[in-house]
N, C-alpha and C positions, 0 to 999 in steps of 0.2 A: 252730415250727409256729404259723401263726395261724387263731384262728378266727373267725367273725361277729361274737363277742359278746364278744369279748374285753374289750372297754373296760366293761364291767359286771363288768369279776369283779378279786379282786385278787392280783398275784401274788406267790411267793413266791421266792426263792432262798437258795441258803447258797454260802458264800463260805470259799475256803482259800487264805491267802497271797495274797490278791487276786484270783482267778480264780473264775470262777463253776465251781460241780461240782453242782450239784442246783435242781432247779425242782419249784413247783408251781403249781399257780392253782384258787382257792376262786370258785366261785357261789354262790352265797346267793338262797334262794327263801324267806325268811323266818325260819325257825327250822330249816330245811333247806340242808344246805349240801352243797351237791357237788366233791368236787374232780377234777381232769384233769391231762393233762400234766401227768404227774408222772416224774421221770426225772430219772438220775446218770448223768453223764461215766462212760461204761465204763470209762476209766482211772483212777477213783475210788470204782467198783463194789465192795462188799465189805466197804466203811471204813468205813460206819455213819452216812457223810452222810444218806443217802436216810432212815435210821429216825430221826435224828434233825432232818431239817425236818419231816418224816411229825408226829412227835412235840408240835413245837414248836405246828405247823398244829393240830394237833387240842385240845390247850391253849387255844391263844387261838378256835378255833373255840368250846371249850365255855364261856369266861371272856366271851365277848360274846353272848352267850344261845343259841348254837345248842342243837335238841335232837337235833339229829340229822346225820351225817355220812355219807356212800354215794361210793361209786367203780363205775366198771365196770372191774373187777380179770381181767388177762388170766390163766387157769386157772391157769397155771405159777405164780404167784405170790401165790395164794392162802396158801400159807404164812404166805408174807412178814408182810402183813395180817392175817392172825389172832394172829402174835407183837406186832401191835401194838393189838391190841384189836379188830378188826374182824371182825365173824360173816356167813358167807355168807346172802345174804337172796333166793335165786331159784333158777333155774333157768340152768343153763348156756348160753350162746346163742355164734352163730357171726359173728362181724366181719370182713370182708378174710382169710378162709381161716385166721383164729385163734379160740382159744376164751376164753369170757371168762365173767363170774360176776359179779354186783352181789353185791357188799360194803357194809356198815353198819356204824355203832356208833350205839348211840341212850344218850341221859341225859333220868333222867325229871324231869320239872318238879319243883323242889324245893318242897315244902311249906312254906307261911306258920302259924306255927302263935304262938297269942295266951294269955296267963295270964291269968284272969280271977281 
């Protein structure tokens, strides 16, 4: 799936035996970073691909300044996301006849602190 803006964002993949099994792709509005197309090869659904790019993404998300990370997380899979740290941040809304939920995780700006 492509979308407009693609060439602004960057993406991610994990790799088994050489074949690609999971995708992601991060936008970045700053210290806000969003991700999309996010999705595992059905035939490697279940195997822990998906929480461990999910994972890997949200690490280097937080290690190069983000403070904040959001999805629009389709209902059914809200779980999924809160086993990985992510807290429903809205109200339920309707997309192409599915139901979906903004998800987050935020990290608060780490304090500078000086010994006088």
């Amino acid at each position: 799936m492509q979308l407009p803006n693609d060439a602004e964002g960057q993406h991610w993949g994990l790799t088994v035996d050489g074949q690609l099994v999971s995708v992601i792709s991060l936008f970045s509005d700053g210290p806000v970073v969003q991700f999309r197309k996010f999705a595992t090869d059905p035939a490697h659904q279940g195997q822990g691909y998906g929480s461990a790019l999910l994972r890997q993404v949200l690490q280097l998300a937080r290690q190069t300044g983000a403070r904040q990370v959001w999805c629009h997380a389709r209902q059914t899979a809200v779980g999924f996301y809160q086993k990985l740290g992510l807290a429903v941040a809205g109200e339920p809304f309707q997309r192409d006849g599915l139901a979906y939920v903004r998800m987050e995780v935020n990290w608060p700006v780490e304090a500078a602190y000086s010994i006088e």
